[in-house]
C-alpha positions as CSV (number, residue, x, y, z in Angstrom):
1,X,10.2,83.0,-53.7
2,X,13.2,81.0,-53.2
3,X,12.6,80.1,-50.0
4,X,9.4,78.7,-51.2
5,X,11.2,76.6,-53.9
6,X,13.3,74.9,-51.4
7,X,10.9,74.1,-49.0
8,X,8.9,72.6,-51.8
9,X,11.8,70.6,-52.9
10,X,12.5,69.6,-49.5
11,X,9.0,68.0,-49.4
12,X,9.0,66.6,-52.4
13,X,12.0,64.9,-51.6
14,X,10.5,63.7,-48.3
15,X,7.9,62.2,-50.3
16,X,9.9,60.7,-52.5
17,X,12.0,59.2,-49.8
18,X,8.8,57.8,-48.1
19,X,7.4,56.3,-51.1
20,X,10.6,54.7,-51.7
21,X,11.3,53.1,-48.5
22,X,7.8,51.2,-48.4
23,X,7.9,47.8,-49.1
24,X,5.5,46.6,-51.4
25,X,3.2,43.9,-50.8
26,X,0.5,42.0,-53.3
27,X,-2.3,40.3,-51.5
28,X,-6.2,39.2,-51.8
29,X,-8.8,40.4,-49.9
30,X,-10.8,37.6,-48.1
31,X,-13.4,36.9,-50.2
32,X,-16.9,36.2,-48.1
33,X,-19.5,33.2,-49.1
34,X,-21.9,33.4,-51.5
35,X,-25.1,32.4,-52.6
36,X,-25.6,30.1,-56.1
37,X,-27.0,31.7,-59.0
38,X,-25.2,35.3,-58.0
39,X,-22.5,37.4,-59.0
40,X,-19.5,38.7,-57.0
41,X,-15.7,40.2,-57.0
42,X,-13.1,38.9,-56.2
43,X,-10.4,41.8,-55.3
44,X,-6.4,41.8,-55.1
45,X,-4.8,44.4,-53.8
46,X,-0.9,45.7,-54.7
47,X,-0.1,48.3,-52.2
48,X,3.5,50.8,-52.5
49,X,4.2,49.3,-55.7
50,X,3.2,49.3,-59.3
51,X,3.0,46.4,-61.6
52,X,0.8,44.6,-64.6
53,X,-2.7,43.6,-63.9
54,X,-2.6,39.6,-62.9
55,X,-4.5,37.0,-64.9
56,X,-8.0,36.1,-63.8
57,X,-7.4,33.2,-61.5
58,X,-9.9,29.6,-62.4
59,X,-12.3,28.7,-59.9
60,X,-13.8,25.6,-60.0
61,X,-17.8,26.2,-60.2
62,X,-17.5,30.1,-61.5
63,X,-17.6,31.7,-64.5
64,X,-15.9,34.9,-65.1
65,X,-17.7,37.7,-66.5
66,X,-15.1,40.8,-66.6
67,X,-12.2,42.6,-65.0
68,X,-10.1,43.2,-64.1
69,X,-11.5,46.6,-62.7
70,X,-8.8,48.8,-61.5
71,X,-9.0,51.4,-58.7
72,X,-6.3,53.2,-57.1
73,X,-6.1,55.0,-53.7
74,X,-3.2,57.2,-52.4
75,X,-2.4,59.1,-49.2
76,X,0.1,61.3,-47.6
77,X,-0.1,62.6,-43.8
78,X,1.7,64.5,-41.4
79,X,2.5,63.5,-38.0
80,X,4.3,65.0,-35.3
81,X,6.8,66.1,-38.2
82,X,7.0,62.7,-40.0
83,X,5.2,62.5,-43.6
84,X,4.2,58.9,-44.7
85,X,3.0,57.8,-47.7
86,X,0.9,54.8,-48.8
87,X,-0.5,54.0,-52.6
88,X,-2.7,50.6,-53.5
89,X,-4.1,49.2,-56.4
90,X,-7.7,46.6,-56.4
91,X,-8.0,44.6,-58.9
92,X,-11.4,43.3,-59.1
93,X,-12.4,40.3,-61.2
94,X,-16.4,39.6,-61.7
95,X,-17.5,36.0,-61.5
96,X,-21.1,34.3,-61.0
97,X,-21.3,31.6,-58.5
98,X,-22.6,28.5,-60.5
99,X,-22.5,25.5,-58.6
100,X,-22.5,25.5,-54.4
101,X,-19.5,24.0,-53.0
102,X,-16.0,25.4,-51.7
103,X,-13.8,27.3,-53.9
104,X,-10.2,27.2,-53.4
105,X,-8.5,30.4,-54.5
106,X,-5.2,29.6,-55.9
107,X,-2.2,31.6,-55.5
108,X,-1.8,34.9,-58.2
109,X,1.6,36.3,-58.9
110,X,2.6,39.6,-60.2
111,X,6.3,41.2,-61.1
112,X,6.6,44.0,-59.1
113,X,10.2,46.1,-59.4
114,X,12.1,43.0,-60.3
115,X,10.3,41.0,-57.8
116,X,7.5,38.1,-57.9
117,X,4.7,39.0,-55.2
118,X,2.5,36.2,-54.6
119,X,-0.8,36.2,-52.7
120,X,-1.9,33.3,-50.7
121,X,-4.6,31.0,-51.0
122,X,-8.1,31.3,-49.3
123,X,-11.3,29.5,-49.8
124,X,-15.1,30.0,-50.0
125,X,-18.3,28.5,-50.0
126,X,-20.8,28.9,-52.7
127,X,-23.6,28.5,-50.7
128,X,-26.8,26.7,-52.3
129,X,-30.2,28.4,-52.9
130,X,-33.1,28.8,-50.5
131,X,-35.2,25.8,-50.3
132,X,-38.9,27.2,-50.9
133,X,-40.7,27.3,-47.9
134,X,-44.6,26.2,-47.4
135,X,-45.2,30.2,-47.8
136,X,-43.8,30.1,-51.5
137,X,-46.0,27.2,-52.5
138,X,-48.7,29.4,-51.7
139,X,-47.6,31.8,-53.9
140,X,-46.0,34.1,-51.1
141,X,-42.6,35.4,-51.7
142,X,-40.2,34.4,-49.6
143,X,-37.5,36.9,-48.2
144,X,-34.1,36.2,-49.0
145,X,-31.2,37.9,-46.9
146,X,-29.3,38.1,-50.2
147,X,-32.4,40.5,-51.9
148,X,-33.7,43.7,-49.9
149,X,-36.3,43.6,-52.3
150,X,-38.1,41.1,-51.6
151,X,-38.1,41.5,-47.8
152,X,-41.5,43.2,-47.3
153,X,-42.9,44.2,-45.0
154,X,-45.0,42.2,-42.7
155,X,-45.3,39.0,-40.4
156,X,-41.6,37.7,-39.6
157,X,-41.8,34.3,-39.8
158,X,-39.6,32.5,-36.8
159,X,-37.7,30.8,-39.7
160,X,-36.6,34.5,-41.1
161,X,-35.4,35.8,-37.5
162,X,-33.7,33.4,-35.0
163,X,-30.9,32.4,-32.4
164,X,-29.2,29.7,-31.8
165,X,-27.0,28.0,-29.0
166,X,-25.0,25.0,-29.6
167,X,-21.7,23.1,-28.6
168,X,-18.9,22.7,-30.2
169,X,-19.2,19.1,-28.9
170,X,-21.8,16.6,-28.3
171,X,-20.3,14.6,-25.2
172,X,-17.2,15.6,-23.1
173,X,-16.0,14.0,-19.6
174,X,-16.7,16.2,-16.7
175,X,-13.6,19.3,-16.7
176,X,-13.2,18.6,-20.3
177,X,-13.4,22.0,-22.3
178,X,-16.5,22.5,-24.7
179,X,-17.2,26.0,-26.5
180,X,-20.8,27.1,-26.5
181,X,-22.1,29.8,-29.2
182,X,-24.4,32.2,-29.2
183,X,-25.1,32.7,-32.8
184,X,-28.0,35.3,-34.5
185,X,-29.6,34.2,-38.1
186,X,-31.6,36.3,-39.7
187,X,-32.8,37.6,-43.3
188,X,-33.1,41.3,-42.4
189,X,-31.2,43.8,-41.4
190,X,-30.8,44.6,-37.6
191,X,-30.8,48.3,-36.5
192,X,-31.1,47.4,-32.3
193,X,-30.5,44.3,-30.7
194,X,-31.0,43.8,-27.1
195,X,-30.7,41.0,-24.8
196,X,-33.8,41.0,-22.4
197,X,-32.9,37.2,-20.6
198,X,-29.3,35.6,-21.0
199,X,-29.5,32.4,-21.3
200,X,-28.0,30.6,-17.9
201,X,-25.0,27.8,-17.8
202,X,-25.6,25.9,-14.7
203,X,-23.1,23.3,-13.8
204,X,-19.9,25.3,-15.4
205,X,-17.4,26.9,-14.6
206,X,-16.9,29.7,-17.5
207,X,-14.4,31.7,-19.7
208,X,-15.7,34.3,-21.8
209,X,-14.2,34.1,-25.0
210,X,-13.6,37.2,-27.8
211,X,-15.6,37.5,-30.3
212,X,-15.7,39.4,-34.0
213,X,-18.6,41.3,-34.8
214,X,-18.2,40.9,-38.8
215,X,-21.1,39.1,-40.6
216,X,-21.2,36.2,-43.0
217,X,-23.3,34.1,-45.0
218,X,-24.3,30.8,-43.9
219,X,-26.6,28.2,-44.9
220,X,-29.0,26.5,-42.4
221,X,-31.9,23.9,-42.8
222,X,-32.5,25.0,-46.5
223,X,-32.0,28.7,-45.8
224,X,-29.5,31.4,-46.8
225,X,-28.7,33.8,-43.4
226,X,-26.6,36.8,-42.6
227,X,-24.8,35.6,-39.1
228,X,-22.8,36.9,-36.7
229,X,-21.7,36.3,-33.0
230,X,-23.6,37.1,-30.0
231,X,-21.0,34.8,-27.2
232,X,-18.8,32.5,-27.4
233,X,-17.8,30.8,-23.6
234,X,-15.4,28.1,-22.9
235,X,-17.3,25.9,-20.8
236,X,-15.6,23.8,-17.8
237,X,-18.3,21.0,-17.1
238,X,-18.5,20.2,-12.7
239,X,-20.8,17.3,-12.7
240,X,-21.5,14.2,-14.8
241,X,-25.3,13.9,-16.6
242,X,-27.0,15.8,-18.9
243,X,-26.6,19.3,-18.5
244,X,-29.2,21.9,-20.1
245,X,-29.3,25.8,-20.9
246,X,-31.8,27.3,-21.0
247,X,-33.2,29.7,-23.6
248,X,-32.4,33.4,-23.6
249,X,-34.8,36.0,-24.6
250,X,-34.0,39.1,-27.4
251,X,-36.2,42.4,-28.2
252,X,-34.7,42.8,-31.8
253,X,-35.8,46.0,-33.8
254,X,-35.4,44.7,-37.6
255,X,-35.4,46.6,-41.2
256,X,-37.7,45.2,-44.0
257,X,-38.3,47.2,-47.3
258,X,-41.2,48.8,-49.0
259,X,-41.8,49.1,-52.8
260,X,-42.7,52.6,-53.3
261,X,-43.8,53.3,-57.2
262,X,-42.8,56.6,-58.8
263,X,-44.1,55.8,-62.2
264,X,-41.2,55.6,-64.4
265,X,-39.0,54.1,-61.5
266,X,-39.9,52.2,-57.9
267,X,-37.8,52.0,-55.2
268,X,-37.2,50.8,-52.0
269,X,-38.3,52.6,-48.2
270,X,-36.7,51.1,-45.3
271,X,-39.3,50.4,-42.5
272,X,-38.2,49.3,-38.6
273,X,-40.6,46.8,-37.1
274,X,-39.8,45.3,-33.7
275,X,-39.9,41.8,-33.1
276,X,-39.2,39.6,-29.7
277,X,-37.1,36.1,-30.5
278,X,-36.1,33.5,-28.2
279,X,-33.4,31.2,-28.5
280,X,-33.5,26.9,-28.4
281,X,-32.2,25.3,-25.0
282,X,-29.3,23.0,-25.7
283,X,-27.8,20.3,-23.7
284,X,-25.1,18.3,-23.8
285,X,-24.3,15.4,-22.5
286,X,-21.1,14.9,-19.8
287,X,-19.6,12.0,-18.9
288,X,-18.6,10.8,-15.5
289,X,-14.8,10.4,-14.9
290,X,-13.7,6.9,-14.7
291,X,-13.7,5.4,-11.6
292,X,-11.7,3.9,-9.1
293,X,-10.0,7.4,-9.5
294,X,-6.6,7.0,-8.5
295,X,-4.9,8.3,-5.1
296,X,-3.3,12.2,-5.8
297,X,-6.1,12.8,-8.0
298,X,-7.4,16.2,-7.8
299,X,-9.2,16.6,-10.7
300,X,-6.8,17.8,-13.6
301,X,-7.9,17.4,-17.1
302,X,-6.2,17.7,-20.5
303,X,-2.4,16.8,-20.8
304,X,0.5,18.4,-18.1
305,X,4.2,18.4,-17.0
306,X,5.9,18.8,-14.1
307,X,8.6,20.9,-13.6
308,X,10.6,21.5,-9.8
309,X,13.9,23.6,-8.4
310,X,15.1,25.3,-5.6
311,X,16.9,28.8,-6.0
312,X,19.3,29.0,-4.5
313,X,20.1,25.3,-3.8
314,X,22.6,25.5,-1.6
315,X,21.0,26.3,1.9
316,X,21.7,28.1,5.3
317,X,20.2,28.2,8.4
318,X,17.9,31.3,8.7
319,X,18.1,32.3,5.0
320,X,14.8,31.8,2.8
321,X,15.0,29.9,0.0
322,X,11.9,29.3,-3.1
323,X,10.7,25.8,-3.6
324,X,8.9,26.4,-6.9
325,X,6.5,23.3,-8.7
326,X,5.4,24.7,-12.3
327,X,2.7,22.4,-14.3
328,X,2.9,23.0,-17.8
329,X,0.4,21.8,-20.7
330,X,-3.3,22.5,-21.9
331,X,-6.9,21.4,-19.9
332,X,-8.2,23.1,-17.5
333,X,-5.4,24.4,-16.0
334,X,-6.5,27.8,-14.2
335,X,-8.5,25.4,-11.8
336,X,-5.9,22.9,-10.6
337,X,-5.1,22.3,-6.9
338,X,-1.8,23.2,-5.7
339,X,0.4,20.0,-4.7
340,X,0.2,19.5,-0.6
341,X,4.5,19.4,-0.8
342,X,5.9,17.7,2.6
343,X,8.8,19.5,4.0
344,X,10.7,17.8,6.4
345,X,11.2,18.2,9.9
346,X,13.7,21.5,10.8
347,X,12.5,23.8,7.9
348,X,10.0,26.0,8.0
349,X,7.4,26.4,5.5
350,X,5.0,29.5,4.6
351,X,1.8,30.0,2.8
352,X,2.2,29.1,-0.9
353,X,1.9,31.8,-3.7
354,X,0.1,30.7,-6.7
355,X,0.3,32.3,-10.3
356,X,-1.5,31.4,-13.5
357,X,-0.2,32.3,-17.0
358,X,-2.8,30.9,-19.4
359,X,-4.3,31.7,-22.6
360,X,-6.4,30.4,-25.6
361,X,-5.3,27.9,-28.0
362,X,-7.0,25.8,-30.8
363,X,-9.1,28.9,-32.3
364,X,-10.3,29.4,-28.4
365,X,-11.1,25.8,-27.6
366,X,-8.8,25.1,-25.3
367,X,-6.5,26.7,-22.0
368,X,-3.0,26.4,-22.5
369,X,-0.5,27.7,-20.1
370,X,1.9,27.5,-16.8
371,X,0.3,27.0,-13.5
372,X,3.7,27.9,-10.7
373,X,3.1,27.2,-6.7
374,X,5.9,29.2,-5.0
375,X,7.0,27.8,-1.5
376,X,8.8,29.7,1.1
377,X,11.4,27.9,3.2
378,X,13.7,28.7,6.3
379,X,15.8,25.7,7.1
380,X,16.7,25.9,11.2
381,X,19.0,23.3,11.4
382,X,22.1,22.1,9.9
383,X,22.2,18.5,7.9
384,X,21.5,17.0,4.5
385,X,17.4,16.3,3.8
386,X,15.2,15.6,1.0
387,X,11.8,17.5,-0.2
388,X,9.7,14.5,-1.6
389,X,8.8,15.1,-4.9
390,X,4.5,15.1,-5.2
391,X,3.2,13.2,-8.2
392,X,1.0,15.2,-10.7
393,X,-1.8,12.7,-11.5
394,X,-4.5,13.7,-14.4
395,X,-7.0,12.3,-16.7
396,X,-6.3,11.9,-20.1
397,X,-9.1,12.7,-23.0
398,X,-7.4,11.6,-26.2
399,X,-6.3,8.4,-24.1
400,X,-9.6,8.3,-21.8
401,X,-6.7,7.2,-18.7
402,X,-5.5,8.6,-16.2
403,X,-1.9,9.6,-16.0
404,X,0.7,10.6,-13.3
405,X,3.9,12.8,-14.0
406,X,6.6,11.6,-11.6
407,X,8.3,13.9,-9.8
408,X,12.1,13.4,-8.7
409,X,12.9,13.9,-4.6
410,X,14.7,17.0,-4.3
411,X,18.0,16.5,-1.6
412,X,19.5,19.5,-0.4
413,X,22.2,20.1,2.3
414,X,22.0,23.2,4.9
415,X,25.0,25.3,6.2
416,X,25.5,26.9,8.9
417,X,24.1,30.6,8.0
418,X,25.8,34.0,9.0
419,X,23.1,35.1,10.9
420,X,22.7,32.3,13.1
421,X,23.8,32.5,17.0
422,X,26.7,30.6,17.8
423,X,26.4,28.4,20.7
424,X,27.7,29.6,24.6
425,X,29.8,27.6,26.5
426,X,29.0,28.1,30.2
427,X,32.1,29.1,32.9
428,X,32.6,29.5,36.1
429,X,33.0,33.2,37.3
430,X,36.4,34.4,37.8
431,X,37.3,35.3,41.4
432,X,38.8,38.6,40.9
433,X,36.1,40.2,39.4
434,X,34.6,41.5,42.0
435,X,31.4,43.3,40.4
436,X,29.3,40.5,40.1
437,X,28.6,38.9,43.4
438,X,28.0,35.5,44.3
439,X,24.4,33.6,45.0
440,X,24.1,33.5,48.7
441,X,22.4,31.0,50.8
442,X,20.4,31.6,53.4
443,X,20.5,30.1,56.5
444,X,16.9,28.1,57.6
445,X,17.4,29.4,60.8
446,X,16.6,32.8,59.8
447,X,13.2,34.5,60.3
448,X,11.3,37.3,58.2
449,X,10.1,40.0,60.5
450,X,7.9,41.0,57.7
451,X,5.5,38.9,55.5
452,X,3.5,41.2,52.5
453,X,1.2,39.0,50.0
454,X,1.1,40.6,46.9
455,X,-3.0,39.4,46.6
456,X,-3.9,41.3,49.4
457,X,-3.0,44.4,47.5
458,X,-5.6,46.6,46.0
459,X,-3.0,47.4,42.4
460,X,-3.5,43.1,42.4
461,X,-6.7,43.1,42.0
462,X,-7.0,46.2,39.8
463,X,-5.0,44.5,37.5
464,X,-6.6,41.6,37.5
465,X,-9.9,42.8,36.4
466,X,-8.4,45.1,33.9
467,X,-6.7,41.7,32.2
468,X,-10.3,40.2,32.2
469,X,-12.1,42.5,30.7
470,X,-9.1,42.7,27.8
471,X,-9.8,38.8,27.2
472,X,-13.9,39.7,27.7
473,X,-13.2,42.2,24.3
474,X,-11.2,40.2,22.4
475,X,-13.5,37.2,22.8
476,X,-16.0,39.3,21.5
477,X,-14.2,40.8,18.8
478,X,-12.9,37.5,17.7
479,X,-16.3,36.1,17.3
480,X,-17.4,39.4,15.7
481,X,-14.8,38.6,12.8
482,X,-15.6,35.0,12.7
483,X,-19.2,35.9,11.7
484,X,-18.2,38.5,9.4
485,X,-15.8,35.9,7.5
486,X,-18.6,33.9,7.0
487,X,-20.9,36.2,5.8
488,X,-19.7,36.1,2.5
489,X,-23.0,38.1,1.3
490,X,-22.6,40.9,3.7
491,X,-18.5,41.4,2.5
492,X,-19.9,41.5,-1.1
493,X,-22.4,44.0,-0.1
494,X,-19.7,46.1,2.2
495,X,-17.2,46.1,-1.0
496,X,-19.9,46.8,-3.9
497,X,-19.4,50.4,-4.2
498,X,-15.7,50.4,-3.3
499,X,-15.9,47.4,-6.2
500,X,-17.8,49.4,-8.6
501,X,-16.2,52.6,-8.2
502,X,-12.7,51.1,-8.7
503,X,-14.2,49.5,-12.5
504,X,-15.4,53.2,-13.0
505,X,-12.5,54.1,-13.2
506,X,-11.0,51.5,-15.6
507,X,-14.1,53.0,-17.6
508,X,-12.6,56.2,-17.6
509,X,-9.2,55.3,-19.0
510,X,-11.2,53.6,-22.0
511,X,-13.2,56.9,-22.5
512,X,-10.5,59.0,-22.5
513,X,-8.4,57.2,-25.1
514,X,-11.2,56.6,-27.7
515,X,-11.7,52.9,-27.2
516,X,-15.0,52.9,-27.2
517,X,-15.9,48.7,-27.1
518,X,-13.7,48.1,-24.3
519,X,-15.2,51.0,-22.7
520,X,-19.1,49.6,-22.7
521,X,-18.2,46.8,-22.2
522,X,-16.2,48.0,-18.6
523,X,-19.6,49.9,-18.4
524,X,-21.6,46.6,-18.4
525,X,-19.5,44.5,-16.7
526,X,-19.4,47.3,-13.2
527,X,-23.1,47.5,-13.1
528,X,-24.0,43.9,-13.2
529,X,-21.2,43.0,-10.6
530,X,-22.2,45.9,-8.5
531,X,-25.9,44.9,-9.0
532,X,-24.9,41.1,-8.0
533,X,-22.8,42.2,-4.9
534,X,-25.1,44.6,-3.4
535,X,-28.4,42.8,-3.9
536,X,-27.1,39.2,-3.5
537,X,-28.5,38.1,-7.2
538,X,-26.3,35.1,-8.2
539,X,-24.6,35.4,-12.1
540,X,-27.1,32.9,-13.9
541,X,-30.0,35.4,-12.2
542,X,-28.9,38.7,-13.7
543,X,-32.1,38.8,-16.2
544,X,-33.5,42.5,-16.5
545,X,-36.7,41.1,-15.1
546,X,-35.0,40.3,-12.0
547,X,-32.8,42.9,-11.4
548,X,-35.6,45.6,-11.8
549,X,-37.9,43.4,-9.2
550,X,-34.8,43.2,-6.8
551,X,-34.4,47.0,-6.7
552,X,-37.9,47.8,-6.4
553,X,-37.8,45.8,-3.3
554,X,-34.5,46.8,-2.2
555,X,-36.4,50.2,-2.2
556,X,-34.8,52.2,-4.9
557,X,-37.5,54.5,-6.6
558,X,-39.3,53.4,-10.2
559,X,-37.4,56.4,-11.5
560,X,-34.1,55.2,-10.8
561,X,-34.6,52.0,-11.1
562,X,-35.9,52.3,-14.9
563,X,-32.7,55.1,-15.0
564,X,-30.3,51.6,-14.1
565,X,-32.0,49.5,-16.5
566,X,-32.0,52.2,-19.4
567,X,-27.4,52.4,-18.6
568,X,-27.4,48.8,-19.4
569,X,-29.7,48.5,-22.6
570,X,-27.9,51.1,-23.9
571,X,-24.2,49.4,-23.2
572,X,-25.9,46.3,-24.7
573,X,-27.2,48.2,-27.5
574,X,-23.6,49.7,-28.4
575,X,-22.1,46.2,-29.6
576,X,-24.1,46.8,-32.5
577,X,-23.6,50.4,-32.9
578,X,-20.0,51.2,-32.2
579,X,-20.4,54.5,-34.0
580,X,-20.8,56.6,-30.8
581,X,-19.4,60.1,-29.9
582,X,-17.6,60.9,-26.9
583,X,-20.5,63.2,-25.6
584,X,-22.6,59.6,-25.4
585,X,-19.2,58.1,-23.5
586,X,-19.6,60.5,-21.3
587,X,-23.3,61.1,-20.8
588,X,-23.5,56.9,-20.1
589,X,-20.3,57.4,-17.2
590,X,-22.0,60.4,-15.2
591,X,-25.1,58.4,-15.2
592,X,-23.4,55.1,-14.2
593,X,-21.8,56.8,-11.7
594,X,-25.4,58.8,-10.7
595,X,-27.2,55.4,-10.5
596,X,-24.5,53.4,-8.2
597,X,-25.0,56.3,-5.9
598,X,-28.6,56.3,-5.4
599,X,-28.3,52.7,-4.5
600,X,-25.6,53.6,-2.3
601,X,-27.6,56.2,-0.7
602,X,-30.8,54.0,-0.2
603,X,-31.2,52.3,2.9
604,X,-32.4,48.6,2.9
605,X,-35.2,48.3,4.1
């Protein structure tokens, strides 16, 4: 029994000392937009502390109706012999929204153990009412996204269900960074989504941005929408004009309600109808870089500097030293040119090695980041020379000019290394050494008794026709590799399922640790680039259309075929179902890994 005491004290005093160490903190939880006319909480949270209940904060275009409501949640675990302990408060405030426009939350303070917690500010829209539609005048109902109960079932008007791409900008110069969205509006709920046709960027170079698969409220041409996120991509314009996307197509399986009377009570049935949406084709319009572009340009864009040195700078003959030229700044750095650095005559140069540190800035509309070209050099001779600095020109936005970075000449002076040979001086040979004879000349008068020509033997011309038929193979085997480096299509197809099976693996790693997004996504992405390598399908022509006609006439069975197809609806499918068990993880890996082999093991016809 008092054993059982003191290990109850002993946790108890644990608990104590865990409750004691956490820091409290007072905060408000984002508040999401809302529609006019309705009512909604607000909600602060005091977590690991204990306090008053704050004042009901004014908002401008809300009344407040109660609160606040208080609710508490606590928790104690375990883990690997370490307890923790957490505690919060919500305190929930009830307003009605009465006029649209943005609400600024102001900070709310409470006094928390002789301290003043503040939360910070945040904003929302009050978002104005639906705009009756030409359905409503009729006398029809029309479905709001903010009322399951008037969302019955029946036609789905293309104003109630749609998808939208647009830019985040209206006209950029060619390289100039825009941000395209992929953006879902609709009035019901969505229970399967699935992308039948991508839409295609032709004409630029792209950067798949992250995305957060949280909905919000949004207003749009007199409507009130749930929204979320399909893609965002950072866009890298290559030519001048007016570039177009075209529309991308979406099975979308959606969730109206049915009024079901009971006769004291009604309530509502859920009932799934499919519907098939497409999405507008935007354009935007890029402009042509200014012209006469000036000499060094090689097509940077944004705002850079230059950066050189030389480690180490003092040099020797024979020793490698590292030329490095970093560009620094924001544009679109992962696709600048490295500089074409002159070295001067008596050092050696090698092949440049490039690295890219870049990442997103702005909210994602922008590259920032370091872009380093490493140069390898061996001086061979001794003396003072200079490596000419190479001017970094670029263009401008914000100015609309084109700038250069100058970049200072670079002198250095070469020693004499340690592993260098010294020089020989030539001397006559000693006349008491008697080991080493003399060149003797012969006398003109002397005669050979023997002549032998070394082409009239038979070993001659042995070896003569073996070192022909050496230069006949590698002639052929040269040319043999020079046709394989250009077909780039027949590498891609060689490396497919070397390609594929290495991103299987990267799939694995996600399935075993539980990280179940990342790991369809991996999914996904090694089926389409295995499906683009091996059956030569560009990126803006992976449409499921296409891909099941390619390997129907690659001359993979319908079975399997439909088996390939089925692996990637369901990947796309689990964006907006994250709820999946390992058992489906799995089930989707053995039969990725099934279908890239029975592609592997069909032979083109």
């Amino acid at each position: 029994m008092a054993k059982k005491r003191f290990i109850l004290f002993i946790l108890l005093a644990l608990t104590v000392c865990c409750v004691w160490a956490q820091q409290p903190s007072f905060s408000l939880l984002t508040p999401r937009n809302v529609v006019e006319g309705r009512n909604f909480s607000l909600t602060f949270r005091l977590s690991d502390g204990d306090a008053n209940p704050p004042s009901a904060p004014e908002l401008e275009g809300c009344t407040l109706l109660y609160g606040p409501a208080m609710s508490t949640m606590q928790s104690t675990q375990i883990i690997n012999g370490k307890m923790s302990s957490s505690s919060s408060v919500d305190y929930s405030f009830t307003y009605r929204a009465d006029r649209a426009g943005t609400v600024e939350v102001p900070k709310v303070s409470v006094s928390c153990q002789g301290r003043t917690l503040s939360s910070r500010p945040a904003s929302f829209q009050i978002l104005p009412p639906d705009r009756p539609s030409q359905g409503a005048a009729q006398g029809q109902r029309n479905p709001r996204a903010d009322e399951p109960s008037s969302q019955t079932p029946g036609r789905v008007s293309p104003d109630d269900l749609l998808v939208r791409v647009f830019f985040s900008k209206n006209s950029v110069y060619e390289q100039e960074p825009v941000v395209a969205t992929i953006k879902v509006y609709t009035k019901y709920d969505i229970s399967s989504f699935m992308v039948t046709t991508q839409p295609a960027f032709e004409g630029f170079l792209t950067e798949e941005l992250p995305v957060s698969l949280e909905s919000s409220m949004e207003h749009y041409n007199g409507q009130n929408y749930h929204t979320a996120v399909l893609k965002r991509l950072l866009l890298y314009p290559q030519k001048a004009g007016k570039l177009s996307v075209n529309s991308g197509k979406y099975d979308v399986t959606i969730v109206q309600y049915e009024q079901v009377n009971h006769g004291f009570f009604r309530t509502a049935r859920p009932v799934e109808m499919a519907v098939t949406t497409s999405s507008n084709a935007a354009s935007l319009t890029v402009k042509e870089l200014p012209a006469p572009k000036p000499a060094g340009f090689t097509g940077a864009v944004g705002h850079f500097t230059v950066e050189t040195s030389l480690d180490p700078e003092l040099m020797r003959t024979n020793e490698a030293s590292t030329y490095t030229y970093t560009i620094k700044g924001r544009g679109n750095i992962k696709f600048l040119a490295p500089p074409a650095v002159e070295f001067p005559a008596g050092i050696d140069s090698y092949t440049p090695k490039t690295e890219i540190d870049a990442s997103l800035i702005g909210g994602g509309t922008n590259m920032a980041g370091t872009y380093r070209t490493e140069y390898t050099i061996v001086p061979q001779e001794v003396g003072n020379y200079t490596i000419p600095g190479v001017p970094l020109v670029y263009f401008d936005v914000e100015s609309g000019e084109y700038k250069t970075v100058e970049v200072a000449d670079k002198p250095i002076k070469v020693l004499r290394g340690s592993s260098a040979a010294p020089a020989v001086s030539q001397e006559a040979i000693d006349s008491s050494i008697d080991d080493i004879l003399h060149i003797r000349r012969s006398d003109m008068s002397e005669q050979v008794a023997d002549i032998s020509y070394t082409v009239e033997s038979p070993l001659y011309w042995f070896m003569y026709i073996l070192a022909a038929a050496i230069l006949v193979g590698v002639l052929v085997v040269y040319r043999r590799n020079i046709r394989l480096e250009a077909d780039v299509v027949g590498r891609k197809l060689a490396k497919a399922g070397r390609v594929a099976s290495k991103r299987l693996k990267d799939s694995k790693t996600f399935m075993d640790s539980h990280r179940n997004d990342e790991f369809y996504a991996s999914i996904a992405k090694a089926l389409w680039g295995y499906i683009s390598d091996k059956l030569s399908i560009s990126p803006s022509g992976l449409t499921r259309d296409n891909v099941a006609d390619k390997l129907n006439a690659y001359g993979l069975s319908g079975e399997d075929a439909d088996k390939v197809l089925e692996i990637l609806d369901r990947c796309e499918m689990a964006r907006f179902t994250p709820n999946s068990s390992d058992a489906e993880m799995a089930d989707i890996y053995a039969k990725a890994s099934e279908a890239i082999k029975s592609i592997e093991d069909v032979k083109k016809r």
